[in-house]
Every structure is written in C-alpha cells, then in structure tokens.
C-alpha positions, 0 to 999 in steps of 0.5 A, a space after each residue: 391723809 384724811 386730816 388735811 382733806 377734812 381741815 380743807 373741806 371745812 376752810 380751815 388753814 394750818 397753821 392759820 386757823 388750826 395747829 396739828 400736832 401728831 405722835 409717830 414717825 410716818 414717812 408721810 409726814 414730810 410730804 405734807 406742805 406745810 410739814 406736819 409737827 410731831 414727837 417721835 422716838 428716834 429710830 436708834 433709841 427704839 432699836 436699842 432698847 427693842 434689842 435689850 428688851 428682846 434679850 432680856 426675855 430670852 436670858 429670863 422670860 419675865 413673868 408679868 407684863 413689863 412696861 417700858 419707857 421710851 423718850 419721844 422728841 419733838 420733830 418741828 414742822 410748819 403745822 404749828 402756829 403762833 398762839 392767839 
C-alpha cells in the first residue's frame, strides 16, 4: 500500500510516531504487520440490507434517491498507538 511505503520513506514508524486509521474491509489489510485498524461494515449486515434494499426497488422503484444507513464497527489492529 503507498501508505506504509510513504510513512517508511519519511522514517516514520506505526504506531510509534503515526496511527492510521482506515474505512473498508480490504483483504489486504491484514496482511500489513502491524495490522491496520478499521471500521468496517460486517459483510452479513451489508448483504442483508443490500437484499431489502434491492427488493424493495423492485416491489416500488423509488422516485427520488434514497439513502441508507449502514452501521460500521471498529475492527482493531496494531496500527493505533498510545496517545501522547
């Protein structure tokens, strides 16, 4: 990831010096060591509410755009350090 690549160039360690932080549910993202912390939809939530979302346009396409709330969680990892 170009993330880690830049933080090494710059000498700067994780979770030593810098703590990211990221959105999604990559694959990749346990392969970094340390592993990076995230929020991430879990996958069955996402599905489920992808397959009401989908039936519901079937049974009554909507007029407008809707927009829908999906509940993350925090997935932790070795990339976040103490605080200061």
């Amino acid at each position: 990831m170009v993330l880690f690549s830049t933080l090494l160039e710059l000498g700067l360690r994780v979770p030593g010096d810098i703590s990211p932080i990221t959105i999604g549910s990559d694959p990749m993202l346990s392969c970094f060591r340390p592993a990076i912390s995230h929020y991430s939809t879990p996958h069955r939530s996402l599905a489920l509410a992808m397959a009401r979302m989908i039936r519901a346009h079937l049974q009554a396409p909507p007029p407008t755009t809707v927009m829908k709330f999906l509940q993350t969680e925090f997935v932790p990892g070795g990339s976040v350090g103490h605080a200061p």
